[in-house]
C-alpha positions as CSV (number, residue, x, y, z in Angstrom):
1,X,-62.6,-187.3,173.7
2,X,-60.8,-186.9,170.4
3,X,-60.1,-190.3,169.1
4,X,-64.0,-190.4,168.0
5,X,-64.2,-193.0,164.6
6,X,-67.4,-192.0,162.6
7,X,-68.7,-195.3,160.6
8,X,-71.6,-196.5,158.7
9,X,-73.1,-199.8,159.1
10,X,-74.5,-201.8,156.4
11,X,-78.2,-202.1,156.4
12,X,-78.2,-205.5,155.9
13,X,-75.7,-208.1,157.3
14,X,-74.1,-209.0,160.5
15,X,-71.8,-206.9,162.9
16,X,-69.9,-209.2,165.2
17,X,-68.7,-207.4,168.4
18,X,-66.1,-209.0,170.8
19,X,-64.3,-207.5,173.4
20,X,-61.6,-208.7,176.2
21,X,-59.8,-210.8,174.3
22,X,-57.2,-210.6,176.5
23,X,-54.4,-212.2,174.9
24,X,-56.6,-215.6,174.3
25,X,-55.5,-215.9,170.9
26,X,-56.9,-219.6,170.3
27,X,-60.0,-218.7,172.1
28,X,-60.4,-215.4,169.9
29,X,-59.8,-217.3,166.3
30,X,-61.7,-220.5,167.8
31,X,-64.8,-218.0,168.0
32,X,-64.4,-216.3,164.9
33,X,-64.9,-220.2,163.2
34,X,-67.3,-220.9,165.2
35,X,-69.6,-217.3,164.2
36,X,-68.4,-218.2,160.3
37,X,-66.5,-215.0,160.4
38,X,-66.1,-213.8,156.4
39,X,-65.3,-210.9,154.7
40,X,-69.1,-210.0,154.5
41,X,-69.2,-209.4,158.1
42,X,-68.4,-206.3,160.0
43,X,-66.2,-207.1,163.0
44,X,-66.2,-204.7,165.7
45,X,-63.6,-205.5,168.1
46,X,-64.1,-203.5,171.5
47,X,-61.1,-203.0,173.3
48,X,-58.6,-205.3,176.1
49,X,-56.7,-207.1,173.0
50,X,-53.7,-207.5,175.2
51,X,-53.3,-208.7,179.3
52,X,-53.5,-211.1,181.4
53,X,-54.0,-214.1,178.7
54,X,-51.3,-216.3,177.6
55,X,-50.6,-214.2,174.0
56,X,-51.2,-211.0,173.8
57,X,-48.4,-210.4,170.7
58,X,-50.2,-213.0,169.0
59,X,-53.5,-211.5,169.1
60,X,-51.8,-208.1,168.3
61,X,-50.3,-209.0,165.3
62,X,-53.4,-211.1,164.0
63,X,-55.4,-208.3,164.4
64,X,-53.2,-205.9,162.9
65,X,-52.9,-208.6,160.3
66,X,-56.4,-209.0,159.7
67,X,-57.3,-205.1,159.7
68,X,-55.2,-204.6,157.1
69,X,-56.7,-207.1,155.1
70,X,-60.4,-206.7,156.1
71,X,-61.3,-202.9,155.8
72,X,-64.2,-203.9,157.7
73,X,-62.6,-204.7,160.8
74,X,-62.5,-202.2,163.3
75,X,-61.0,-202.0,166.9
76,X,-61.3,-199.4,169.8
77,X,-59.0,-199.0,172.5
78,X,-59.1,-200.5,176.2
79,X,-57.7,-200.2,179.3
80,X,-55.5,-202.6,179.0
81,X,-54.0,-201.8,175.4
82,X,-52.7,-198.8,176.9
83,X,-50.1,-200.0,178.7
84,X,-47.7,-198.5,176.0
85,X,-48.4,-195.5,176.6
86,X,-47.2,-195.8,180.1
87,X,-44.1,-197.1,178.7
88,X,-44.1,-193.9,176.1
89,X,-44.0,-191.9,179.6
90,X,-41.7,-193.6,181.0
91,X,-43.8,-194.4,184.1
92,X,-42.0,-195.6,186.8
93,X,-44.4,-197.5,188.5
94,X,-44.2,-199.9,185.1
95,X,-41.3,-201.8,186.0
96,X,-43.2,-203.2,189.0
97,X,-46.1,-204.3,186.6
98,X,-44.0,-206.1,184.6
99,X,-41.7,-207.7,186.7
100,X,-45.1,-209.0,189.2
101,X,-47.4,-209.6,185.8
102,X,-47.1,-213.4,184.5
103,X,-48.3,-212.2,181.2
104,X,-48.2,-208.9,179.6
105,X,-47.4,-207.8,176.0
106,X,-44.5,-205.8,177.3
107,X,-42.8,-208.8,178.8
108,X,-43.5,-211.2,175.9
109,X,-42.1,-208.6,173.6
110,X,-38.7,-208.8,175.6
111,X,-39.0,-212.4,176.0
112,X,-38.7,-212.6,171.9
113,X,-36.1,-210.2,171.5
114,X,-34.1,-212.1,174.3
115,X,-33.8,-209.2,176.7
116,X,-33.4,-209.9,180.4
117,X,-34.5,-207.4,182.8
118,X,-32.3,-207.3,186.1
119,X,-32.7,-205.0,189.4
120,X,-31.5,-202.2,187.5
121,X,-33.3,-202.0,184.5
122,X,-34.7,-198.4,184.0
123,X,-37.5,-197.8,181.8
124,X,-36.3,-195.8,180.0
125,X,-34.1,-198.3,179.0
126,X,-37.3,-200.9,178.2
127,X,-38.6,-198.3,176.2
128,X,-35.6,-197.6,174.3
129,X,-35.1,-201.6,173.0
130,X,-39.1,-201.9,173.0
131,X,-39.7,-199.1,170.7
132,X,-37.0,-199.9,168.3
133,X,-38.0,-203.0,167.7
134,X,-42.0,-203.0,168.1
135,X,-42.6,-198.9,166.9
136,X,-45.4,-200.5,164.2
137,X,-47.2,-202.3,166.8
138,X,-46.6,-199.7,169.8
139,X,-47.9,-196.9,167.6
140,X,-50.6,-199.1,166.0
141,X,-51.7,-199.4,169.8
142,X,-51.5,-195.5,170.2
143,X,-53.6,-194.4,167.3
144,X,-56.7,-197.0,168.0
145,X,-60.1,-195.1,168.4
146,X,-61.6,-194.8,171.8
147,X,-65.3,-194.6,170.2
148,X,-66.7,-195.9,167.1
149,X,-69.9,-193.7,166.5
150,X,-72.6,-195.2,164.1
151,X,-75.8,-194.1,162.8
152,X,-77.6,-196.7,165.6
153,X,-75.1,-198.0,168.1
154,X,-72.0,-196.5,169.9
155,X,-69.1,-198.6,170.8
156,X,-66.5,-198.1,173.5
157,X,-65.1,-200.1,175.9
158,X,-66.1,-198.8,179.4
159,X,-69.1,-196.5,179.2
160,X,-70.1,-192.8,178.2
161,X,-71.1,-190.3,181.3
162,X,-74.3,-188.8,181.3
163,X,-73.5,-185.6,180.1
164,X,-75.3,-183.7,177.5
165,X,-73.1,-184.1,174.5
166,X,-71.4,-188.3,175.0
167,X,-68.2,-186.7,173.2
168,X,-67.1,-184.8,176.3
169,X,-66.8,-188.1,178.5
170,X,-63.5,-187.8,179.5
171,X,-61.6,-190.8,177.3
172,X,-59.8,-192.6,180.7
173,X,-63.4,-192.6,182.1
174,X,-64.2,-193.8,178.5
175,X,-61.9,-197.4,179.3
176,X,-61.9,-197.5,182.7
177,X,-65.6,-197.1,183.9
178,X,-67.1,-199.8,186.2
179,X,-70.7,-201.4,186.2
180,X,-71.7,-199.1,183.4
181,X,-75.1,-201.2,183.2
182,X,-75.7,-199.6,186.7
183,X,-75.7,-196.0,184.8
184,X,-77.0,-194.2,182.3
185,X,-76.4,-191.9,179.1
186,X,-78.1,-189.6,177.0
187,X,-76.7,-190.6,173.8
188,X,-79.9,-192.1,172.3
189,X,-78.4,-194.8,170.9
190,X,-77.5,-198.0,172.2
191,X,-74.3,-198.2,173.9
192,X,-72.4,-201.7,173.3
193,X,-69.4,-202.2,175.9
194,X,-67.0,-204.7,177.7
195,X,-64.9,-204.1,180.3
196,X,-66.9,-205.1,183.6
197,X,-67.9,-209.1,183.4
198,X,-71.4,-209.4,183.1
199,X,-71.6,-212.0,185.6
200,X,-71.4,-209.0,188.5
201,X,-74.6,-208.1,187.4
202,X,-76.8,-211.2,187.6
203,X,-78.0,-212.3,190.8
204,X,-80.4,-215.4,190.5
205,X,-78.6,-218.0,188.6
206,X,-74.8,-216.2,187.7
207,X,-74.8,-215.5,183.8
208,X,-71.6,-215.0,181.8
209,X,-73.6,-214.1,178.4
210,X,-73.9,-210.4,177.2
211,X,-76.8,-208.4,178.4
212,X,-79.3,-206.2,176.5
213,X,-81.3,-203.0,178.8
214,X,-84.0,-202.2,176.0
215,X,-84.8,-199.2,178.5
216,X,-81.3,-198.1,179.4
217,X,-80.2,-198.7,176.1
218,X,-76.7,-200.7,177.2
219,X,-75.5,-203.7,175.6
220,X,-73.1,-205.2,178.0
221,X,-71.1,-208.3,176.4
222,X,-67.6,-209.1,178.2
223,X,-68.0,-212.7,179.4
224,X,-65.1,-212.7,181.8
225,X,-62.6,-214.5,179.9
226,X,-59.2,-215.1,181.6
227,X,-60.7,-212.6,184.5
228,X,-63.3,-215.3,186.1
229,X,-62.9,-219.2,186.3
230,X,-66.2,-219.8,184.2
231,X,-65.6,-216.9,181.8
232,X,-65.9,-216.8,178.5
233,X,-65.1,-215.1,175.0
234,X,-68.8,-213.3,174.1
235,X,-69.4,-212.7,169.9
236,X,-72.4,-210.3,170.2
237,X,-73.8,-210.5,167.1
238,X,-76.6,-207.8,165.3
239,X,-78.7,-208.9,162.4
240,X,-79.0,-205.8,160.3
241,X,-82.5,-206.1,157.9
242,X,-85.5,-203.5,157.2
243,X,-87.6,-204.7,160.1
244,X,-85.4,-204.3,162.4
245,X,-81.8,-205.1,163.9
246,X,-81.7,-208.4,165.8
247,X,-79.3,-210.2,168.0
248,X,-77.8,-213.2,169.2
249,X,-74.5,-214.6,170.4
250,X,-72.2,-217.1,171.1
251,X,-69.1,-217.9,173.4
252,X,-65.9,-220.1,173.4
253,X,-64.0,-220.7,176.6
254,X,-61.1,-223.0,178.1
255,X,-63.4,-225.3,180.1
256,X,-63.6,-229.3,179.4
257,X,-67.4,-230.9,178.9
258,X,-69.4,-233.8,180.1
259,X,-71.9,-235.9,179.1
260,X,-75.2,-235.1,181.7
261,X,-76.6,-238.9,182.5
262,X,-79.3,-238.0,183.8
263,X,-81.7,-235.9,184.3
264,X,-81.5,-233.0,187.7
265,X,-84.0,-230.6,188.8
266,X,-82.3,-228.1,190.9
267,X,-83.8,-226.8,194.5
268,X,-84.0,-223.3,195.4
269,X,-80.5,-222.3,195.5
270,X,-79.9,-219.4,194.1
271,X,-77.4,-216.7,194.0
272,X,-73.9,-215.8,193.5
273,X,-70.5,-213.9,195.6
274,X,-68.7,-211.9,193.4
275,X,-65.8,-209.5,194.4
276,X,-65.7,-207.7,196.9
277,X,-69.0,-209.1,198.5
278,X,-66.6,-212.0,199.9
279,X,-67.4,-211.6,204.0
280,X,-69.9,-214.4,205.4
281,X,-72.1,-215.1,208.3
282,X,-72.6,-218.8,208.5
283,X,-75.7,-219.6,210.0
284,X,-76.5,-223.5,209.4
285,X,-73.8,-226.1,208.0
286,X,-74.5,-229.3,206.1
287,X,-72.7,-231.8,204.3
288,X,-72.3,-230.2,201.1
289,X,-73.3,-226.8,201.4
290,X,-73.4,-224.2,204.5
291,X,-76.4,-221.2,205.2
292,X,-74.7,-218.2,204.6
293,X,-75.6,-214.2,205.5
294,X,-73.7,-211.8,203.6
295,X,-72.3,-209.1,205.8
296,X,-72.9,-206.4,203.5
297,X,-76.3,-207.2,201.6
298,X,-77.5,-209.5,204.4
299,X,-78.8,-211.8,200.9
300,X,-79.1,-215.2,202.1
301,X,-76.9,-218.3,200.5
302,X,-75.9,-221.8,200.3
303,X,-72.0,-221.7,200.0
304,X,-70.7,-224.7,198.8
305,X,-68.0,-225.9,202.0
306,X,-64.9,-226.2,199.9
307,X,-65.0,-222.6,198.9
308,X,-65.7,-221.2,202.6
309,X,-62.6,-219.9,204.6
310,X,-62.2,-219.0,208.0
311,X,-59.8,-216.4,208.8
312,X,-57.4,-216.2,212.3
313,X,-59.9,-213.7,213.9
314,X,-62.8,-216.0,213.4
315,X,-64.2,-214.1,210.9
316,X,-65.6,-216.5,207.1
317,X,-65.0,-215.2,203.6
318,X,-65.9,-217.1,200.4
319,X,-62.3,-217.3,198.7
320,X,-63.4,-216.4,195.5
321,X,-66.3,-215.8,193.0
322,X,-69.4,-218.1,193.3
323,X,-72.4,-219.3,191.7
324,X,-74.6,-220.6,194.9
325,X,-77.3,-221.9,193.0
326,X,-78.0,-225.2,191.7
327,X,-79.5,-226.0,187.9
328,X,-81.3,-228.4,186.2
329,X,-80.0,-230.6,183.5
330,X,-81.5,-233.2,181.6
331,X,-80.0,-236.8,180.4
332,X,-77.6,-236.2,177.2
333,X,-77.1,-232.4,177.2
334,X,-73.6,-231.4,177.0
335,X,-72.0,-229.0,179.5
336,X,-68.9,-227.5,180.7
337,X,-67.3,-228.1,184.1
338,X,-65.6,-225.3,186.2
339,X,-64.8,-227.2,189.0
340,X,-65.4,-231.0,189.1
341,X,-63.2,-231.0,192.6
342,X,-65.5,-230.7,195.2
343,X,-67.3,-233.9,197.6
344,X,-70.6,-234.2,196.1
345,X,-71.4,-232.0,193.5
346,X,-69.9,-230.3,190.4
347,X,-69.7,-226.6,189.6
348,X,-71.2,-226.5,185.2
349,X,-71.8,-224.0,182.7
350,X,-74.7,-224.4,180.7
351,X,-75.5,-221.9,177.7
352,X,-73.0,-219.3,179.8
353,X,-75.2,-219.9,183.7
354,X,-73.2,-221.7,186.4
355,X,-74.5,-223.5,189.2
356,X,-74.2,-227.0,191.2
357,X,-75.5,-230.5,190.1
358,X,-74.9,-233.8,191.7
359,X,-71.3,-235.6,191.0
360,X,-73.4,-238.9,189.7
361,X,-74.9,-236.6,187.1
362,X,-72.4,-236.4,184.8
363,X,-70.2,-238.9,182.6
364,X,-66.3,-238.5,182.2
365,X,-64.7,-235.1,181.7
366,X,-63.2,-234.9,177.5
367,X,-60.8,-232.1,177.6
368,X,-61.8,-229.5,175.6
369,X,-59.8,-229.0,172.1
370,X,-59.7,-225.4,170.2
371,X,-59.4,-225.1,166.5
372,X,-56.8,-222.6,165.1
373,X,-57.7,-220.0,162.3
374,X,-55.1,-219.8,160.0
């Protein structure tokens, strides 16, 4: 790799790490309130600005904005910022992308500058109106870091390969890696990343909130925001002081809340289908929820009805992502809803787990308002 940024952290303090923004530029500036972002901070932010979310020019250019103003901001690059350089190359295969892609920067950038794209549009032609009139932001994009390298901690987006010097991970393996929490490195430090929703990793009760391996040393923090129904926007915060860094965090998302009424104690239900573990075995039905085997783990489940499919040779799939497990509440929590559309029960978040609790439990849905930093 040879975008490699060398910084020092403060000894004292707090360094605030979010990553996969993902064009969620109200959910982005709604966190930053809520974690009482100031200048004495350190903000880390670790790759995926753009795609897939509503405004991805937005969070560009407040993020350009603020790193100008704030010299400690920092950003690395992602996957998904990278999409210029495809349109640098002229990659043919990028015309498909955005013509199929409801939101993309590259689209949104057109859409301002009033340019409609017909059946023989070129790319080189995009890149020829794009460049003249978004060079700052395209080669702002270009020059981001793909590491930030600290005295303690090591932030990328994807993962480092276990190699015997980090620095020669190849960089695309750098933003592209999967399930880096699966892995491991020799870097000796902790490695802080986004990328792959932490949610794929949990298995019990599913978990959107950032997870810390002590042994492996891997921080893992994207919360699925935009990319999973219940994600979220993750600030993984580390309390710099002479004992010892600590950490905490805190999310934001897009999902409405309820009053709980009272109080549930969930059963043993357990679990979660995540992609591509989607093929069933249904082996007892009941009114709310059906005994499923999953083909490839053979991991026992209740799958809530709704979300059960049955394809035209017979065969059943859960049609998306799923937390199977139930969770207890008690009477005047607050929690978020995912999915209040199902006979019987409700799909909640509670402090970032998901999981199924009785209809009668909750109160009336209040949709959920965001804040706007200036």
């Amino acid at each position: 790799m040879k975008k490699i940024k060398t910084l020092h952290l403060p000894s004292h303090g707090r360094i605030i790490v979010i990553s996969d923004i993902h064009g969620e530029l109200d959910l982005f500036t709604d966190l930053l309130k809520k974690v009482h972002f100031s200048c004495e901070d350190t903000l880390i932010i670790n790759g995926d600005l753009c795609e897939k979310g509503r405004n991805s020019k937005g969070v560009l250019k407040f993020i350009m904005d603020l790193s100008k103003r704030n010299e400690n901001v920092h950003i690395t690059e992602g996957n998904c910022d990278t999409v210029v350089e495809d349109l640098l190359a002229e990659n043919p295969k990028l015309m498909n992308y955005i013509r199929s892609r409801k939101h993309s920067i590259l689209k949104e950038w057109l859409d301002e500058i009033g340019f409609d794209m017909n059946d023989g549009t070129t790319v080189k032609e995009v890149k020829e109106i794009l460049t003249h009139h978004f060079s700052e932001e395209i080669n702002w994009l270009m020059e981001l870091s793909t590491v930030i390298d600290t005295e303690d901690y090591i932030f990328v987006h994807a993962g480092l390969e276990d190699k015997d010097d980090w620095r020669e991970t190849d960089r695309i393996a750098a933003i592209t890696m999967p399930s880096f929490l699966k892995k491991s490195h020799g870097s000796g430090k902790y490695v802080i990343v986004g990328h792959w929703p932490v949610v794929n990793y949990t298995s019990d009760i599913p978990s959107n909130n950032p997870i810390v391996d002590k042994e492996k040393k891997i921080i893992s923090i994207d919360g699925g925001n935009v990319i999973k129904s219940s994600g979220q926007l993750n600030a993984f915060i580390i309390h710099r002081a002479e004992g010892g860094d600590t950490f905490s965090h805190v999310h934001t998302d897009h999902l409405s809340t309820c009053q709980v009424m009272k109080d549930f104690h969930s059963v043993a239900m357990k679990g979660s289908i995540s992609y591509p573990h989607y093929k069933l075995i249904p082996i007892q039905s009941s009114e709310h929820f059906t005994l499923c085997k999953q083909a490839d783990s053979g991991d026992q489940l209740y799958v809530k009805n709704e979300y059960l499919h049955q394809s035209k040779d017979g065969t059943f799939w859960a049609k998306t992502d799923l937390s199977c497990a139930q969770i207890s509440v008690k009477k005047g929590e607050v929690v978020s809803v995912v999915d209040n559309t199902c006979a019987g029960y409700s799909l909640i978040k509670k402090n970032g787990e998901e999981g199924w609790i009785p209809k009668d439990v909750l109160s009336q849905m209040k949709e959920r308002t965001l804040t706007h930093a200036g």
